[in-house]
N, C-alpha and C positions, 0 to 999 in steps of 0.2 A: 589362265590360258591352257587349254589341252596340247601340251607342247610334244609330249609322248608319239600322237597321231600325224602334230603338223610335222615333226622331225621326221618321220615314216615318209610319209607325203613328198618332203623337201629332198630327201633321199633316193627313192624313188622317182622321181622324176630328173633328177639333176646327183643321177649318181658315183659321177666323176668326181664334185665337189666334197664329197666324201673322202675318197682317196687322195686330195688335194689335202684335205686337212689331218690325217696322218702319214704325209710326206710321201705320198706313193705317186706316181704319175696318173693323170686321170685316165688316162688308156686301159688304167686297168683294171675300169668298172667294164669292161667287155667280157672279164672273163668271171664277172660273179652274177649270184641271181637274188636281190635283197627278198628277204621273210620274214612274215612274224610267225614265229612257232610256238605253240601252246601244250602244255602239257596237262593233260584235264587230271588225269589221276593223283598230279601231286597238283595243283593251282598254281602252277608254277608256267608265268609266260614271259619269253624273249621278243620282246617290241621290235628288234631289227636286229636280220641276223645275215651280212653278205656268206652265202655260200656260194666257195669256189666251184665252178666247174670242173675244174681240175684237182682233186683233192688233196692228191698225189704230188705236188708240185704248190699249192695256193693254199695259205691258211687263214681259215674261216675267221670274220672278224664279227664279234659279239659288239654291239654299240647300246649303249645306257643314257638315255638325257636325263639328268638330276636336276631338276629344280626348283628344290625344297632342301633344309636341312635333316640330317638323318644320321644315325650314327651304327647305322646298321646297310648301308649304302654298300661297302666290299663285304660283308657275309651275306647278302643279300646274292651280290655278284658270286659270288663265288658258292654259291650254291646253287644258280642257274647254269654258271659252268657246266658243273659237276652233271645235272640233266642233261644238258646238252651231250656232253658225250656218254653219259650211262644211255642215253635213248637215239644216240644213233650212231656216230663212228669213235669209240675210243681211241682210234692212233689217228684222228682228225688233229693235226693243228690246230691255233689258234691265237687271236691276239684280241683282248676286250678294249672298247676305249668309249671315255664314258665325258659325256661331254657337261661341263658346268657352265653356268653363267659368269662363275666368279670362282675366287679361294677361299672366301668367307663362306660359302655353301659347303665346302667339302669338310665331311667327319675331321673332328678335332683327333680322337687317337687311333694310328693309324699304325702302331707298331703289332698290334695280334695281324697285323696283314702285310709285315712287311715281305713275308715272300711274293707276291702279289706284287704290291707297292715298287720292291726294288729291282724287278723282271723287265725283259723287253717284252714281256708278254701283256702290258699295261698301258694305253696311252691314256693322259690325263691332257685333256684341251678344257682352258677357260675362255667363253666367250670375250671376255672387258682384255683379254692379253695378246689376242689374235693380229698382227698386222694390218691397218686399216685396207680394205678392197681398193683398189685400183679402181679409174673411172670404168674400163673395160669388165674387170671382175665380178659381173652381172651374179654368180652363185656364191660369190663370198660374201657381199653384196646382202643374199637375202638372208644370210644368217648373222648379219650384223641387225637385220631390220628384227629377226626371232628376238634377239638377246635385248634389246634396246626398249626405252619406255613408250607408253603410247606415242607420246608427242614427239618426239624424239623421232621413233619410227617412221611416222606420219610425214615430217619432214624431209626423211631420209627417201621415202619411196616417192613422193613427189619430184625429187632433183634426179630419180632413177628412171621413170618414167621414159622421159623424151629422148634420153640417152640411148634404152633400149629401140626404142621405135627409128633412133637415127643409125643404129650401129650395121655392120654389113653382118651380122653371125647370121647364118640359117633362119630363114624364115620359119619353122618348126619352133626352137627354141627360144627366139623371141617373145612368140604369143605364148607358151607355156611360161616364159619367165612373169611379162603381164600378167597371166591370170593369178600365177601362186604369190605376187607381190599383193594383189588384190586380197587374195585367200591370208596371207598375212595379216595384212591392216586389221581386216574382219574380222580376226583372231583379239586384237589389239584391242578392237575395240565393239566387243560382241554386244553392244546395245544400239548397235546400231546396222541397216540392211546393205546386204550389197550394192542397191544402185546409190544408196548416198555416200557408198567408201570410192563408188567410182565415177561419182560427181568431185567428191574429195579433191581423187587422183587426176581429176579431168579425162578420166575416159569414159567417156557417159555411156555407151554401148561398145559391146568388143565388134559388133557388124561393123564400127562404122571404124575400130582402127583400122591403120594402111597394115598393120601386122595381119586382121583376119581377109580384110580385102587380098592380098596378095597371097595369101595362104589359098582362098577361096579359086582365085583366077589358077595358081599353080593346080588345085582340084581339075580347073576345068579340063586344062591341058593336058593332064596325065591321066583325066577320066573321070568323071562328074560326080557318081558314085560313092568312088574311093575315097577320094577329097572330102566329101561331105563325111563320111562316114569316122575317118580318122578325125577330123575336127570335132565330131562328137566325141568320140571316145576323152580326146585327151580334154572335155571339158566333163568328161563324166569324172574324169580321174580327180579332177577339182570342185565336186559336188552341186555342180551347178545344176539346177533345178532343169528337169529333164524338157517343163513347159517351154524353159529359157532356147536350150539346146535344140528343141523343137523350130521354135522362131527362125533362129538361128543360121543352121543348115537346112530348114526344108523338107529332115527326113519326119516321118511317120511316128504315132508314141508305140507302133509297133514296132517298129525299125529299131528305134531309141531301146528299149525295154528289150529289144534280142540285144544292144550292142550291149548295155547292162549286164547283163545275164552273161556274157562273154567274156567280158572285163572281172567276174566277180572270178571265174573259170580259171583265166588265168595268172 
């Protein structure tokens, strides 16, 4: 599983859950902007990087998903650091946290790094240690469904499903919750297409959930357009085939291919 991109992705979209999981209130993914930053001249790239808006006040947090063994895992880190602030603010704060599946993944010696290791400037989250999600807990939720075995998974997003579709949260967030559980499974289980992950999940079409229909009607009422347009978007953000998205909304593969283009911007 390309965990790297779907962690980007799950971030990105739902990135209060982030600050949720290193003890911060989710409010205050308001005040950062997540990136991935690359460094061409040294090959050196940061998968997810929240910068603060406020720099001055907010310290940048570096995030690593490990899900392999490796024993070069903190000189690795800590040589991305190290670019991070040689290439753009050295008096940038900062807090790295690197998320595992497990403790059986994480480097066995781990004393050449204990200043590292024994710093607030370190968070270490294991997926298997994390307190089980709450029925309501829709984004702790999907990184229980990340860390978990296919089947296992499989199971886990099915009893999530209808939960989501029952719950009063934002019409917005719901359907992006459906589609990136979907975008999960499909991760889980890459030999197989999306309409049978969402025959799986029993949502055969996202037209026909009450999530896009009310999304759609909200469209109408605030402006037909708009509606349509944002719905693309956040189905572009989820790789959904632009024919799909076409269908969909109704708008043009011109329309689609500008929103593209927009998204890619910013």
């Amino acid at each position: 599983m390309k965990r790297d991109s779907l962690f980007f992705s799950y971030f990105k979209e739902l990135p209060g859950s982030f600050f949720q999981l290193v003890g911060r209130p989710e409010s205050d993914a308001e005040r950062y902007d997540l990136k991935a930053i690359e460094y061409k001249e040294t090959a050196v790239r940061l998968d997810g990087v929240f910068l603060p808006r406020h720099p001055e006040v907010d310290p940048a947090y570096i995030r690593e998903a490990q899900h392999y063994s490796s024993e070069k895992v903190y000189a690795n880190l800590l040589s991305k650091i190290g670019r991070f602030l040689e290439h753009g603010d050295p008096k940038q704060d900062w807090v790295a946290v690197v998320i595992y599946p497990n403790r059986s993944m994480e480097q066995e010696n781990l004393r050449p790094y204990r200043c590292l290791i024994d710093s607030d400037q370190l968070v270490r989250i294991y997926q298997d240690e994390l307190p089980p999600a709450q029925p309501d807990q829709f984004e702790l939720g999907i990184l229980e469904l990340i860390a978990a075995k296919p089947e296992v998974a499989l199971e886990k997003a099915k009893a999530m499903v209808p939960r989501i579709l029952g719950s009063k949260r934002p019409i917005p967030f719901r359907k992006i919750v459906i589609q990136f559980i979907e975008t999960v499974i499909l991760y889980q289980f890459p030999h197989m297409s999306r309409t049978e992950i969402e025959k799986m999940l029993q949502v055969s079409d996202v037209r026909q959930t009450r999530v896009y229909q009310e999304a759609l009607e909200e469209g109408r009422e605030e402006g037909m357009e708009k509606g349509r347009e944002e719905i693309a978007l956040k189905l572009l953000k989820l790789h959904v085939p632009a024919k799909t998205i076409a269908e969909a909304t109704g708008l043009t593969a011109a329309q689609i291919r500008k929103l593209k283009k927009r998204e890619t911007v910013d």
